[in-house]
N, C-alpha and C positions, 0 to 999 in steps of 0.2 A: 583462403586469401591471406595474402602476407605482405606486412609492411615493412618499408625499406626505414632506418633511422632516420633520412632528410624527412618522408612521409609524416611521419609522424613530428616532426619536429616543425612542419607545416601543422598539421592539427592544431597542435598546439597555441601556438602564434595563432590562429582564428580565435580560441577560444580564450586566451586572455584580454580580460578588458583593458582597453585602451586608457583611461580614466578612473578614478576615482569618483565620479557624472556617471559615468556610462556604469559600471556597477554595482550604485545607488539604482539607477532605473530598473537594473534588472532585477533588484531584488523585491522593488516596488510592485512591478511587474507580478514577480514568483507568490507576495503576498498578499496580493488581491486575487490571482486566480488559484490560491489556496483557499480563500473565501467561498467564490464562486464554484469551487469543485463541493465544498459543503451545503452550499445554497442549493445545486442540484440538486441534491439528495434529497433537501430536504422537500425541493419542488415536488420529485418523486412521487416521497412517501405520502403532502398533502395532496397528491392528484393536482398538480396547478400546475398550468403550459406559462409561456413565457409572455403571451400575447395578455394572461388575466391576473399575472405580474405587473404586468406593465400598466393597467387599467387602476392596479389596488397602490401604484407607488406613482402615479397619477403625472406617467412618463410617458414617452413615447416607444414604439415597440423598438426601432429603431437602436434607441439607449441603452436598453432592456439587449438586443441583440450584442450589439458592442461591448456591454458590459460582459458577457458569457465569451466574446469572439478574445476577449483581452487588446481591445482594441480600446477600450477606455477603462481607468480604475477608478476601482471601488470608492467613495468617501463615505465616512461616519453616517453624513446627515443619510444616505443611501441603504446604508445596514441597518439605522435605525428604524428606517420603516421597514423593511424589510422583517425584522424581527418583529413589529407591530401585526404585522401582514400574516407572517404566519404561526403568530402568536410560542415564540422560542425567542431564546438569547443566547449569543454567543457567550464563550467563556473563553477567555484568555490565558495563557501559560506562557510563561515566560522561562525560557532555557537556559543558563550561560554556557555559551557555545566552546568555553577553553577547559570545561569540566567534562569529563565521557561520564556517559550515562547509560545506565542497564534499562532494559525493558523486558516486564514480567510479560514470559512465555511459561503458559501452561503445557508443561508434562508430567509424563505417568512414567514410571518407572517399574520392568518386570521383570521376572525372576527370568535364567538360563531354563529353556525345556529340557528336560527330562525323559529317557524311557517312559518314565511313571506317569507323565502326561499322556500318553496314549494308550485307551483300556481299550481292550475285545467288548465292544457293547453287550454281543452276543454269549457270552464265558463269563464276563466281565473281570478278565484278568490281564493281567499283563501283557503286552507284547513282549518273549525274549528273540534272543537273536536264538539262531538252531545252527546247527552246524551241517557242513553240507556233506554227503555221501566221499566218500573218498579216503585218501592216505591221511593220515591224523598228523604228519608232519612235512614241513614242506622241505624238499632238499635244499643245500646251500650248493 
């Protein structure tokens, strides 16, 4: 598939917000169902559905739905039982978004293989190279 420059210059223009409003919402938005993607999890790992959420945060399922659909956001007083409920606390981190930042990836670093890497189990010697039958030089 291949895009023509007007195409793309359409893209574009959709995906700029309109507002300085408009986003504010979206990031409103982006940060509650940042929440909510952790909240799963952690629904997950206690074995808890969303209906006996909804029971222990003394909501309707409805709310409860909406809130995961990102149809309504999150507030405090909502995460704080929330954390009551499943007995955790969030933890906060705050970035400054005009500094780049590293993030620790673990690797291993290994040496170049070697002949010497590969024994005859059976001899337990070397692999060499052998030479093949034939003229010992090659003509030019």
């Amino acid at each position: 598939m291949s895009f023509k420059k007007n195409d793309l210059e359409k893209l574009n223009q959709m995906l700029e917000f309109r507002s300085i409003r408009e986003k504010s919402k979206f990031e409103e938005e982006l940060l509650s169902l940042r929440f909510i993607a952790v909240i799963e999890g952690l629904l997950e790992q206690k074995e808890v559905n969303r209906t006996e959420l909804s029971k222990i945060l003394d909501s309707s399922k409805s709310y409860v739905s909406q809130l995961f659909s990102g149809n309504k956001m999150l507030n405090i007083r909502t995460l704080a039982k929330i954390q009551k409920a499943l007995d955790v606390s969030f933890r906060l981190d705050a970035v400054d978004n005009k500094r780049f930042q590293f993030e620790k990836v673990p690797c291993s670093f290994t040496r170049k293989t070697t002949v010497h890497d590969f024994v005859d189990s059976e001899r337990e010697q070397l692999y060499s190279p052998k030479r093949l039958p034939g003229k010992e030089k090659i003509p030019a």
